[in-house]
ZAMI-914331 format. One record per residue (C-alpha): residue number from 1; residue in three letters; x, y, z. Coordinates in steps of 0.5 Angstrom, whole numbers. Example, Ala and Ser with C-alpha at 12.3 -4.5 7.8 and 13.67 -1.06 7.14 Angstrom:
<mivexs>
{num 1 residuo ala X 25 Y -9 Z 16} .
{num 2 residuo ser X 27 Y -2 Z 14} .
</mivexs>
This chain:
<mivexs>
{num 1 residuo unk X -25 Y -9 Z 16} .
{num 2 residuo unk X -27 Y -4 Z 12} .
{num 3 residuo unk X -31 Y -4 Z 5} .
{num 4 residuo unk X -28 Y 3 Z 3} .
{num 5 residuo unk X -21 Y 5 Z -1} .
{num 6 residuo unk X -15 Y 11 Z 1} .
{num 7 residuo unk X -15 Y 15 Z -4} .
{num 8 residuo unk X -10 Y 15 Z -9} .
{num 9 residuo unk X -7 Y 22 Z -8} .
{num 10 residuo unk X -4 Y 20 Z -3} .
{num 11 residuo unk X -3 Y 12 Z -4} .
{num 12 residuo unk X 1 Y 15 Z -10} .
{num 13 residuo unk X 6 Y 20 Z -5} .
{num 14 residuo unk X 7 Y 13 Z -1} .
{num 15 residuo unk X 9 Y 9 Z -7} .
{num 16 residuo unk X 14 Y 15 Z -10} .
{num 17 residuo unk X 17 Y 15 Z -4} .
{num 18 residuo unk X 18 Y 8 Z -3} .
{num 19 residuo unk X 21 Y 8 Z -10} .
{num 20 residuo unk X 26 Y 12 Z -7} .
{num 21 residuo unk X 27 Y 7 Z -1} .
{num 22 residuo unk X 28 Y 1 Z -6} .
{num 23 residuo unk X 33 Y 4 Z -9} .
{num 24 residuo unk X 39 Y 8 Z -6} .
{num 25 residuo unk X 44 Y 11 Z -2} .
{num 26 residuo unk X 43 Y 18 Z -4} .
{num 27 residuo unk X 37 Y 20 Z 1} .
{num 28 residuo unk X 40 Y 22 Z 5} .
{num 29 residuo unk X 45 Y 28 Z 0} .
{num 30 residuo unk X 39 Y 28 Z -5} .
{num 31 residuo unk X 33 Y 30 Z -3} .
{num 32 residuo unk X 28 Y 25 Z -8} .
{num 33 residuo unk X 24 Y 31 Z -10} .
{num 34 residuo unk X 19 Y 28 Z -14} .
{num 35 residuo unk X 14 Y 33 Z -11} .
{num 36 residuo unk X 20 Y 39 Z -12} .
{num 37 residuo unk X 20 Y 45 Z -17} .
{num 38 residuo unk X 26 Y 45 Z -21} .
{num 39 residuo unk X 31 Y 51 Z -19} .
{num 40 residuo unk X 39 Y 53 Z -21} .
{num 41 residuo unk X 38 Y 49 Z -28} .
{num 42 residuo unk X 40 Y 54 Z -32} .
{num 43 residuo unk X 38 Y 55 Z -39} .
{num 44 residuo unk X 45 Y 55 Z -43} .
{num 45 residuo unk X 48 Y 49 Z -39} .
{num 46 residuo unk X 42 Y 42 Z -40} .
{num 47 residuo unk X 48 Y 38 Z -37} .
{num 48 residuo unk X 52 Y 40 Z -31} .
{num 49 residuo unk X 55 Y 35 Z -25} .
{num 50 residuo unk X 60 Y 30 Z -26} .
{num 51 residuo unk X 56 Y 24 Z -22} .
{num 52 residuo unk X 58 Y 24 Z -14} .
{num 53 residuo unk X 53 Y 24 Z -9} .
{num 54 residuo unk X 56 Y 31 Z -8} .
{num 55 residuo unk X 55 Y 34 Z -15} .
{num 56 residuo unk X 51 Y 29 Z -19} .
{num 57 residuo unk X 49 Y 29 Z -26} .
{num 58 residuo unk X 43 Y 34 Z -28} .
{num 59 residuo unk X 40 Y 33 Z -34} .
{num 60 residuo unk X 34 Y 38 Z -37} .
{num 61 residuo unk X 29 Y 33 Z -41} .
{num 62 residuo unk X 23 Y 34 Z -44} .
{num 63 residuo unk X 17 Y 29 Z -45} .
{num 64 residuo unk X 11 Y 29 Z -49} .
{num 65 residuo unk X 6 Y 25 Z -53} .
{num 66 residuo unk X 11 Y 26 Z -60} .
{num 67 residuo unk X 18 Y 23 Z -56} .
{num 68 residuo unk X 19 Y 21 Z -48} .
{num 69 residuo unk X 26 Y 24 Z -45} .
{num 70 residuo unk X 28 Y 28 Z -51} .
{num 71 residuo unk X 35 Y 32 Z -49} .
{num 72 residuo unk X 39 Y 26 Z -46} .
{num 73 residuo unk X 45 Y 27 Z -50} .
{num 74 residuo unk X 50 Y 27 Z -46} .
{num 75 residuo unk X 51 Y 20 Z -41} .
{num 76 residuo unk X 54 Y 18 Z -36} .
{num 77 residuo unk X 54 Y 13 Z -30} .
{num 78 residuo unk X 53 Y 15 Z -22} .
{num 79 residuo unk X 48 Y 20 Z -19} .
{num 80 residuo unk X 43 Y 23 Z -23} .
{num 81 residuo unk X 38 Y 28 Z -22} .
{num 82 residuo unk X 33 Y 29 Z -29} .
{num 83 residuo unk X 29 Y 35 Z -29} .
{num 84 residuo unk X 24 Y 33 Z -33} .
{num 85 residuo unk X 18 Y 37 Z -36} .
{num 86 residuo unk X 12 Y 35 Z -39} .
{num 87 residuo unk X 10 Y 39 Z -45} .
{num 88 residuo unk X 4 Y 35 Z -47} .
{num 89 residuo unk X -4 Y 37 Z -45} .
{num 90 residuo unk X -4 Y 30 Z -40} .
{num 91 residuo unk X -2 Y 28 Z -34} .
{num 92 residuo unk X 3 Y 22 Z -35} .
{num 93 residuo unk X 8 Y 17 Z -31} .
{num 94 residuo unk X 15 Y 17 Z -33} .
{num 95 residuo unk X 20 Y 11 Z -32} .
{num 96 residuo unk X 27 Y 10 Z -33} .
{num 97 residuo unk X 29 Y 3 Z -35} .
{num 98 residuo unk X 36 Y -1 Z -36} .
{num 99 residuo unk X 39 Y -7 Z -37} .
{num 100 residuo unk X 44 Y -5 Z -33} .
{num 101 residuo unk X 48 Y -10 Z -37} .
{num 102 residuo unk X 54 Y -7 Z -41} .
{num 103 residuo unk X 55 Y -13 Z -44} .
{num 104 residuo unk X 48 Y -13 Z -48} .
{num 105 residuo unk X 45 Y -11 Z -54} .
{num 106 residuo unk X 43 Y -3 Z -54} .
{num 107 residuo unk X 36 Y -5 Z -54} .
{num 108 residuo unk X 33 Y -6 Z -49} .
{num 109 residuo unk X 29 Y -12 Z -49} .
{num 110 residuo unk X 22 Y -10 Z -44} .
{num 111 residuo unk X 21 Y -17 Z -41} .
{num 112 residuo unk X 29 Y -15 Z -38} .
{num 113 residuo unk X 28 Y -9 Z -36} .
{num 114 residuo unk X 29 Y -6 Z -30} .
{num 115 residuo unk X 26 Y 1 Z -26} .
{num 116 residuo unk X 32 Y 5 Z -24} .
{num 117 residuo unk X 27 Y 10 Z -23} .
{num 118 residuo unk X 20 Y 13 Z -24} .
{num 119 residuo unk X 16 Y 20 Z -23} .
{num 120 residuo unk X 8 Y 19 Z -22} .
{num 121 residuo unk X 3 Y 23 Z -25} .
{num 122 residuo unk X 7 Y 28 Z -28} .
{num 123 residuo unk X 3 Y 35 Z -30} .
{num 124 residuo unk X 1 Y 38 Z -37} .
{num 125 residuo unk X 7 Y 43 Z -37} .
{num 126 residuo unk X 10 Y 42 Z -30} .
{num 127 residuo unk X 17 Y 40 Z -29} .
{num 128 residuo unk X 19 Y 35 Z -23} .
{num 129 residuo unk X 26 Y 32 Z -21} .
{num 130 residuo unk X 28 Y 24 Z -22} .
{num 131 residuo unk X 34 Y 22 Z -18} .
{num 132 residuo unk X 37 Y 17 Z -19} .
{num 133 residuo unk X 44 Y 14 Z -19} .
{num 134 residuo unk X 46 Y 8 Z -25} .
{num 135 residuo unk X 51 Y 5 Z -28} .
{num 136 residuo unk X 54 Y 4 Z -34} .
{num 137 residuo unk X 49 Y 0 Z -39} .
{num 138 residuo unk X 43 Y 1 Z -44} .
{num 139 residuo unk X 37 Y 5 Z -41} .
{num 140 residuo unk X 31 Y 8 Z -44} .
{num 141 residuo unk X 26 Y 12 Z -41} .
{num 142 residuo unk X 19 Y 10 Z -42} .
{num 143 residuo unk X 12 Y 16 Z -42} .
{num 144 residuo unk X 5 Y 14 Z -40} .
{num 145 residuo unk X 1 Y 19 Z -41} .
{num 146 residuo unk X -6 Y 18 Z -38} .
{num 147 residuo unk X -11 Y 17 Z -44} .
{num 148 residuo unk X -6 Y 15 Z -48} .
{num 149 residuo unk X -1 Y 10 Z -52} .
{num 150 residuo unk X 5 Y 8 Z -48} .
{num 151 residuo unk X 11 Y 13 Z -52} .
{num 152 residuo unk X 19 Y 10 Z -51} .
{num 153 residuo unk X 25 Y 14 Z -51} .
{num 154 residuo unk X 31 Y 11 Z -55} .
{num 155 residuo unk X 35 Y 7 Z -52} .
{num 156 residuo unk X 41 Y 11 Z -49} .
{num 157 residuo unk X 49 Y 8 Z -48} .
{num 158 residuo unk X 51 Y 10 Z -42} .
{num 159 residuo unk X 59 Y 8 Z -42} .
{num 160 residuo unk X 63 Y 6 Z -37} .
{num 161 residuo unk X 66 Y 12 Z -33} .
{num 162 residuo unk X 74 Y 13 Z -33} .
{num 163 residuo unk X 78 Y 10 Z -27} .
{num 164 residuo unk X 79 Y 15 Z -23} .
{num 165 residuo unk X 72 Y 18 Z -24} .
{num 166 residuo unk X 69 Y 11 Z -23} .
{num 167 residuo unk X 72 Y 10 Z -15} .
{num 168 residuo unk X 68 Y 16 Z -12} .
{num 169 residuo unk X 61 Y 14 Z -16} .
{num 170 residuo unk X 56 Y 12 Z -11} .
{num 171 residuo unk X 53 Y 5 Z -13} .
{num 172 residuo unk X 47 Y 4 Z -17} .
{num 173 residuo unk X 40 Y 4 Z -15} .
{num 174 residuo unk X 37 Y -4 Z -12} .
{num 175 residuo unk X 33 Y -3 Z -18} .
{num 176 residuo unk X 26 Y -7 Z -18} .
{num 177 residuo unk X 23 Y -11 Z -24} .
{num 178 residuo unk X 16 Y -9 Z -26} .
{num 179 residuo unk X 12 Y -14 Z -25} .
{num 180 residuo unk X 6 Y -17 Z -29} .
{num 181 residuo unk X 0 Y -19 Z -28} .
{num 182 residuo unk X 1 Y -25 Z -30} .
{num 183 residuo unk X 6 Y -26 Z -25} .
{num 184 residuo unk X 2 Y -23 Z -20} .
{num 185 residuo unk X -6 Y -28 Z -21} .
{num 186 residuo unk X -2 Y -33 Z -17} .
{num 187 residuo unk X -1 Y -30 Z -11} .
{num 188 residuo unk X -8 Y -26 Z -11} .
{num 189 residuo unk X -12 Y -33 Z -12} .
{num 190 residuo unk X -8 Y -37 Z -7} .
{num 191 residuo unk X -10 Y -31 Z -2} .
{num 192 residuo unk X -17 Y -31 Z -4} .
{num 193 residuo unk X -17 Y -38 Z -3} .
{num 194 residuo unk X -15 Y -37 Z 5} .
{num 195 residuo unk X -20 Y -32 Z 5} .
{num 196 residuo unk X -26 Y -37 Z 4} .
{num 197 residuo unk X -23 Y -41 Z 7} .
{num 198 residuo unk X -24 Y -37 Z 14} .
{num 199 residuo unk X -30 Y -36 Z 13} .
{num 200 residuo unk X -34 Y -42 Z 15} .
{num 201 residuo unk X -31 Y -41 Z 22} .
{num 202 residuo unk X -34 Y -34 Z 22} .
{num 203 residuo unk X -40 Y -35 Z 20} .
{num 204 residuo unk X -40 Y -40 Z 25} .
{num 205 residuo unk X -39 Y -36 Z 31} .
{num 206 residuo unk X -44 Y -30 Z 28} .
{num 207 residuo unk X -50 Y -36 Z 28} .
{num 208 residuo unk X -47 Y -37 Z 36} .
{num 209 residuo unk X -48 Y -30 Z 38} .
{num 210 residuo unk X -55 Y -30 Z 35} .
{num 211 residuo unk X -57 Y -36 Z 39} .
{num 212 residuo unk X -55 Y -34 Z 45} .
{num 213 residuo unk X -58 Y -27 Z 44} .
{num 214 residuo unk X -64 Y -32 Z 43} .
{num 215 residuo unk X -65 Y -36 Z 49} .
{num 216 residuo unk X -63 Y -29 Z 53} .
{num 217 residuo unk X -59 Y -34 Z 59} .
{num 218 residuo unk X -58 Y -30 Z 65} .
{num 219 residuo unk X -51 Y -27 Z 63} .
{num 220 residuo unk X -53 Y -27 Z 56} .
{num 221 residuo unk X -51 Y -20 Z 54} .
{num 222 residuo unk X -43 Y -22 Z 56} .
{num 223 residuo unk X -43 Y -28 Z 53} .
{num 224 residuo unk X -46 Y -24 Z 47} .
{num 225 residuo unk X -41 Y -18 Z 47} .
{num 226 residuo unk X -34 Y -24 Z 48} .
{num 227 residuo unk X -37 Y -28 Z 42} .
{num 228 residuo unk X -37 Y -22 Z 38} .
{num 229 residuo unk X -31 Y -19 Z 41} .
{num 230 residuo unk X -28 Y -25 Z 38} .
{num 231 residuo unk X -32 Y -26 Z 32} .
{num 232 residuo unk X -30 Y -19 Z 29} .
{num 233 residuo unk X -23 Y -20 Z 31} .
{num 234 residuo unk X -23 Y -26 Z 26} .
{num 235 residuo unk X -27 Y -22 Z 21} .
{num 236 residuo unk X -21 Y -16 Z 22} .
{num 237 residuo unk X -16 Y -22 Z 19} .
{num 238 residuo unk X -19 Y -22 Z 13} .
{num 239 residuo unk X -17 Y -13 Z 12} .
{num 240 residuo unk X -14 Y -14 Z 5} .
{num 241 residuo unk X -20 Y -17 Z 2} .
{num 242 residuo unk X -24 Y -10 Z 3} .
{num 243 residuo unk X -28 Y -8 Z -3} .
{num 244 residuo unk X -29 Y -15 Z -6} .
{num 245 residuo unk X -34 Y -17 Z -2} .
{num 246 residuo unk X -39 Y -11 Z -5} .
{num 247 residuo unk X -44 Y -9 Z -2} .
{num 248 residuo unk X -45 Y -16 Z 3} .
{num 249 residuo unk X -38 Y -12 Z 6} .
{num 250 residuo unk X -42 Y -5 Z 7} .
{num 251 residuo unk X -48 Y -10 Z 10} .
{num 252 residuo unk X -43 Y -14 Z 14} .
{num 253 residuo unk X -38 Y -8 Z 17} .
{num 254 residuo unk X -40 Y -2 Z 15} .
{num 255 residuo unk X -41 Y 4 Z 20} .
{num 256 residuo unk X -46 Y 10 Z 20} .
{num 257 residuo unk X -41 Y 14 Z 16} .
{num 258 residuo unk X -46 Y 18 Z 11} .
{num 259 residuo unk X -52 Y 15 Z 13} .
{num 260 residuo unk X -58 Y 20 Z 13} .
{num 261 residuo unk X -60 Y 18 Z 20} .
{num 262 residuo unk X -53 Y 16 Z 23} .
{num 263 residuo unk X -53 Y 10 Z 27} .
{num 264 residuo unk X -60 Y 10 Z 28} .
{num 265 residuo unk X -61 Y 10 Z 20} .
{num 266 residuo unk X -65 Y 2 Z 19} .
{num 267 residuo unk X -60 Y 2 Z 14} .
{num 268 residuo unk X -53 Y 2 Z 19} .
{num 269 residuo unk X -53 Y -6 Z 21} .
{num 270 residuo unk X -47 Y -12 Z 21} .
{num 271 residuo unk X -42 Y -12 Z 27} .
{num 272 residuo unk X -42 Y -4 Z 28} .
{num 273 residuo unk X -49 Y -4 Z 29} .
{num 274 residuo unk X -50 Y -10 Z 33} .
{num 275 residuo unk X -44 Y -7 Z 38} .
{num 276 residuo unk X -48 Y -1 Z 39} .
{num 277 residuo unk X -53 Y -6 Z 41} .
{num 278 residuo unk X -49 Y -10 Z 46} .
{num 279 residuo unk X -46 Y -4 Z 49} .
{num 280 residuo unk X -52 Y 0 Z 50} .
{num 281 residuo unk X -56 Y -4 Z 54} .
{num 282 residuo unk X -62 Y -6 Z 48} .
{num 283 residuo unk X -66 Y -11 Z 49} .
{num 284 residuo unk X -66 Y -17 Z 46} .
{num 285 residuo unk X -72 Y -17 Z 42} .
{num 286 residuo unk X -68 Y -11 Z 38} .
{num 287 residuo unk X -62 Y -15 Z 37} .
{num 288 residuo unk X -64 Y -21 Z 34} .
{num 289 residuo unk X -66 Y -19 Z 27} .
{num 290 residuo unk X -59 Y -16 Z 27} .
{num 291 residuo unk X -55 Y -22 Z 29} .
{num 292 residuo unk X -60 Y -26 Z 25} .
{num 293 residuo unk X -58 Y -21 Z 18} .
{num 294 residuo unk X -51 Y -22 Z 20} .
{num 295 residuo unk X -51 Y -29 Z 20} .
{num 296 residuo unk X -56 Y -29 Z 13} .
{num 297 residuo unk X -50 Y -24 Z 10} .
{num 298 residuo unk X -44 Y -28 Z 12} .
{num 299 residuo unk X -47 Y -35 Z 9} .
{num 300 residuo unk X -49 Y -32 Z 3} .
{num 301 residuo unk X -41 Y -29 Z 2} .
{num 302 residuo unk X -39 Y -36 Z 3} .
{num 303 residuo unk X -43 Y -37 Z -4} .
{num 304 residuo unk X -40 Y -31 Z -7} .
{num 305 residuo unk X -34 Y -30 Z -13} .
{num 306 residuo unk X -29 Y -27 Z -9} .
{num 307 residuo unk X -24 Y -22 Z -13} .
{num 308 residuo unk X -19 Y -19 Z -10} .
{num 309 residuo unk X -16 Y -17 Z -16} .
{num 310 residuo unk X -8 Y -17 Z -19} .
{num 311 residuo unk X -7 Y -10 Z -19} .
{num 312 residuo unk X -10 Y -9 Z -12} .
{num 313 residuo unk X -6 Y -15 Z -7} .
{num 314 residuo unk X 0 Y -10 Z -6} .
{num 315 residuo unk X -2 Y -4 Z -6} .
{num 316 residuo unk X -8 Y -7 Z 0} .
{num 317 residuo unk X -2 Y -10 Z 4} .
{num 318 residuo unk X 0 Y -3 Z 6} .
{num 319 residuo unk X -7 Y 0 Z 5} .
{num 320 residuo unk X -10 Y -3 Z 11} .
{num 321 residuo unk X -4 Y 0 Z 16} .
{num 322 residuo unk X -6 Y 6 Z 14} .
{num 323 residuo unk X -13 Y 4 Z 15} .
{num 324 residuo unk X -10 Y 2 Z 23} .
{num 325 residuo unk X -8 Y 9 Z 23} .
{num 326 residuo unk X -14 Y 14 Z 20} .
{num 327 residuo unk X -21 Y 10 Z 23} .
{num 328 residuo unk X -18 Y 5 Z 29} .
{num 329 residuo unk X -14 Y 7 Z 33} .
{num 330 residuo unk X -18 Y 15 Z 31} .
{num 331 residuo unk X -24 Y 11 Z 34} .
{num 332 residuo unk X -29 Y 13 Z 28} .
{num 333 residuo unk X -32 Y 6 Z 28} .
{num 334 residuo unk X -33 Y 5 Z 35} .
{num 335 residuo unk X -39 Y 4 Z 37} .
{num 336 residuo unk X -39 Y 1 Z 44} .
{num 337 residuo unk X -35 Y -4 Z 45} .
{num 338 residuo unk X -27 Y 0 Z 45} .
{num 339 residuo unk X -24 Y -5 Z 43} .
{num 340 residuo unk X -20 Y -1 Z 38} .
{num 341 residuo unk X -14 Y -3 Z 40} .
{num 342 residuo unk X -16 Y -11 Z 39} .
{num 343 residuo unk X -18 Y -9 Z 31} .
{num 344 residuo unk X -12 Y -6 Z 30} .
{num 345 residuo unk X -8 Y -12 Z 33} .
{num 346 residuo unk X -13 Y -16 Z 28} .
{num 347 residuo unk X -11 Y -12 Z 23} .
{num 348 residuo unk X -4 Y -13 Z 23} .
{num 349 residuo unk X -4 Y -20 Z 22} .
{num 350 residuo unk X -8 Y -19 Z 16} .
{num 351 residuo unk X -3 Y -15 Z 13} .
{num 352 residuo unk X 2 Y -21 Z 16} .
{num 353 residuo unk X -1 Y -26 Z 11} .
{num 354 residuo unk X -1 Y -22 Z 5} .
{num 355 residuo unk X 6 Y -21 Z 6} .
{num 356 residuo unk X 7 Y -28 Z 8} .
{num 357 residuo unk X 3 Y -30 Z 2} .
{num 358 residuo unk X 7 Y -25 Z -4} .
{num 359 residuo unk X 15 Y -26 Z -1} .
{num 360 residuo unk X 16 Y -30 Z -6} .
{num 361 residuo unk X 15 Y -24 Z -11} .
{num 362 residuo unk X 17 Y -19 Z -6} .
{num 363 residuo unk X 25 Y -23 Z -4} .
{num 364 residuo unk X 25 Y -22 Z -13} .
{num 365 residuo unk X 24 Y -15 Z -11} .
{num 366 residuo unk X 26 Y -11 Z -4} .
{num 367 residuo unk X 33 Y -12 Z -1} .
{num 368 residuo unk X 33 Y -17 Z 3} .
{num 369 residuo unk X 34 Y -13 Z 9} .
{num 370 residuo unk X 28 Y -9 Z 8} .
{num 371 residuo unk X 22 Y -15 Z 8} .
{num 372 residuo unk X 27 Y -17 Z 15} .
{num 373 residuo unk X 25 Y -10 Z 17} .
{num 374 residuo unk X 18 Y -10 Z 16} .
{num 375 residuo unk X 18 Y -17 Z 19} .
{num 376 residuo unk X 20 Y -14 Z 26} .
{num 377 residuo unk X 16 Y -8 Z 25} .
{num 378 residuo unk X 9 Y -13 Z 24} .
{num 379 residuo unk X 13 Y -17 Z 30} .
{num 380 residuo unk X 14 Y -10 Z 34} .
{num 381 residuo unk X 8 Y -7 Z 32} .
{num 382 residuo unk X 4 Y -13 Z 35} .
{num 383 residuo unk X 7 Y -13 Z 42} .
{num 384 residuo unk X 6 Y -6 Z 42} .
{num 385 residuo unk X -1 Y -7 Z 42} .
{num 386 residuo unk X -1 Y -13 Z 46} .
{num 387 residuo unk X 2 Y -9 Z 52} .
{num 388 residuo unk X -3 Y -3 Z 51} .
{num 389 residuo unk X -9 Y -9 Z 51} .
{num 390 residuo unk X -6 Y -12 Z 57} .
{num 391 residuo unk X -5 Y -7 Z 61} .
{num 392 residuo unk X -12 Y -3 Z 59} .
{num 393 residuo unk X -17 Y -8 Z 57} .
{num 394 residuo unk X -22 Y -5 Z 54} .
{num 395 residuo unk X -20 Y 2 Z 53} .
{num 396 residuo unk X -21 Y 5 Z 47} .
{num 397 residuo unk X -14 Y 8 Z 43} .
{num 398 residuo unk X -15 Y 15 Z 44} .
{num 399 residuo unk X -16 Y 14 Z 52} .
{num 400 residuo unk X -9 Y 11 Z 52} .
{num 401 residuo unk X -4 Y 13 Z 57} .
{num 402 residuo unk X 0 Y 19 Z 52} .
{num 403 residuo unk X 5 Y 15 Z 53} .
{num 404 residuo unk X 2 Y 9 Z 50} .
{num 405 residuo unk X -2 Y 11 Z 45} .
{num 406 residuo unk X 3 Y 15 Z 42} .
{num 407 residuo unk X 8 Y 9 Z 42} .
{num 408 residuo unk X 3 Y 5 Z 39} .
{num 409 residuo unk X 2 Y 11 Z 33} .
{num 410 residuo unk X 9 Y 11 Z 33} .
{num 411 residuo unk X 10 Y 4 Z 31} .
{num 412 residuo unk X 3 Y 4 Z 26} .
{num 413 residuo unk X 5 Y 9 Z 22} .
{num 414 residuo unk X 13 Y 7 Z 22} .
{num 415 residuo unk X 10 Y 0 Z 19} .
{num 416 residuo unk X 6 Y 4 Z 14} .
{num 417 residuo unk X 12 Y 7 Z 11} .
{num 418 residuo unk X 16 Y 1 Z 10} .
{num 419 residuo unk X 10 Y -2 Z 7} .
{num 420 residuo unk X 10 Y 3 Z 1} .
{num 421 residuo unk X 16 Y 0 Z -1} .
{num 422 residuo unk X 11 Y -7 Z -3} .
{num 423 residuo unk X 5 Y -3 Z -6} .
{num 424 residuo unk X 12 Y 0 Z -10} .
{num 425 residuo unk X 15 Y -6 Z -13} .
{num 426 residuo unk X 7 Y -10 Z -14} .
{num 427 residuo unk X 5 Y -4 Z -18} .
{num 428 residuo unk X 4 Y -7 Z -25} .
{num 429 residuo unk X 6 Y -2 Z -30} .
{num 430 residuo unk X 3 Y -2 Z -38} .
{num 431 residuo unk X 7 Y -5 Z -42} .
{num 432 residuo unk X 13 Y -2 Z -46} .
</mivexs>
């Protein structure tokens, strides 16, 4: 596990496109074009389309910190393409939200409202493109700006759409409620506890690996390198929990990245130093003030305050697979021992808990069919990598047979993609 996070840029590409995933059956006749330039909208015609998949609604919007959509004067039900412009100085999101009841009152009540669609990150002066596809009901659009209030759009009646229309419209968008964090504070204490709870053991195993390296038995180098194989596995398993263990997580698991001396930086300890250690043959003598200090690190995190955060356990679920894919199986944490393809393994029983412990929220918010899908992936994922550790025991990633390393990365980076759509439906958004 590693005390580092992916940066947002990238992390907010994976959530829009997950947005698009929870949603609807337009991908494939509509490109999401969230990151697209406007084209074809003409000047004179702010409303074209009739809502098929084949020729959807296109509507130009404005959006700013005076009023959010204004231009959304002429509604209708079906596919939707909103290209929308911001003409504020501030990046801001843009969410589109409904009851998708037509029954109800126009205005719309933000602890039912429900996203139908959404842009991140909108720049000052840009125009991007929103599809979507809704049925008839009160919707409105809701601004974030970055630094600023939360600015609402008026509440809009899209009315139902004729008899004859209304059979070649596609189905509106499998829509996610927003959550909040005081849904979601249930669930990060109840992983924080399982957390905890798997500390003594792994403290337990790291004071085993100093003791052996300190009687210095006639096989203690082998002895020493399975318990920490098994140890840092252990210690891998707790992957969502990156970064709430500060700087006693650089000291426990951190590599040499961006040490003045490398790997020979007195600062560079934990697992990844001791490896380099056990691998390459020093001395006992060496080794023990560093399993000694590992111990001491482990004993103290059992003592300290763990905070995960609410607004950090969906977007961590799906973190640590791209972590799988850009520092273990790439092979820049390993110092020795070439056992990426066990952390890996580790890593995907980490992301397996977190949704274990957060499908009650997630059943609320995914079709059933895509948490079934991520299921069988971690499933397949693993067996995968159980197939290549058996068949090439202690070979490092990269040194796969091509076949196998690239079935691997195949169904790591397949598992990432399903697992932004979690850190999509997780993501808490400001109040309306």
């Amino acid at each position: 596990m590693r005390h580092r996070l992916v940066t947002r840029g990238a992390v907010a590409l994976c959530i829009l496109v997950a947005v698009a995933l929870i949603g609807y059956g337009l991908a494939q006749a509509m490109t999401t074009s969230h990151q697209q330039t406007v084209q074809g909208t003409s000047e004179n015609s702010p409303h074209s389309g009739e809502g098929t998949k084949a020729n959807p609604r296109r509507t130009r919007l404005e959006v700013g910190l005076d009023g959010c959509t204004k231009g959304w004067d002429d509604p209708g039900a079906g596919a939707q393409v909103f290209d929308i412009k911001n003409t504020s100085d501030r990046p801001m999101d843009v969410v589109l939200l409904g009851t998708g009841d037509k029954a109800a009152d126009p205005h719309i009540d933000p602890r039912k409202a429900q996203i139908y669609a959404e842009l991140e990150a909108l720049g000052p002066g840009v125009t991007r493109s929103m599809t979507t596809s809704i049925d008839a009901g009160h919707f409105h659009f809701s601004c974030m700006p970055e630094d600023g209030p939360v600015v609402d759009g008026t509440d809009t009646n899209v009315p139902q759409p004729s008899a004859e229309l209304a059979n070649s419209l596609p189905s509106p968008v499998q829509h996610a409620a927003p959550a909040t964090e005081q849904e979601l504070i249930p669930y990060t204490q109840q992983y924080e506890e399982w957390v905890k709870g798997q500390l003594p053991d792994i403290a337990s195993q790291a004071d085993q690996l100093k003791d052996v390296i300190q009687r210095r038995g006639p096989n203690w180098r082998e002895e020493a390198q399975s318990i920490w194989l098994t140890a840092h596995h252990r210690y891998m398993t707790l992957g969502g929990a990156y970064g709430a263990f500060g700087d006693l997580g650089d000291s426990i698991d951190g590599t040499a990245a961006g040490l003045p001396q490398g790997p020979n930086d007195p600062d560079f300890t934990g697992f990844h130093r001791i490896e380099r250690g056990l691998w390459a043959n020093e001395s006992p003598d060496d080794l023990l003030p560093l399993a000694q200090g590992l111990s001491n690190d482990l004993s103290s995190l059992q003592d300290q305050d763990l905070a995960v955060g609410a607004l950090e356990i969906g977007l961590r679920t799906h973190e640590v697979s791209e972590d799988i894919a850009t520092q273990t199986l790439s092979g820049v944490d390993d110092f020795g021992s070439h056992s990426g393809v066990d952390s890996a393994r580790a890593q995907t029983e980490a992301t397996q808990k977190l949704v274990e412990i957060l499908r009650p929220l997630l059943a609320d918010r995914m079709p059933a069919d895509h948490l079934t899908a991520i299921d069988q992936r971690l499933v397949a994922a693993q067996k995968r990598l159980d197939d290549a550790s058996a068949a090439h025991p202690q070979t490092a990633p990269a040194d796969l047979p091509v076949p196998e390393r690239n079935a691997v990365r195949s169904q790591i980076g397949q598992l990432s993609e399903q697992l932004a759509e979690v850190a999509a439906v997780t993501d808490i958004r400001r109040a309306t």
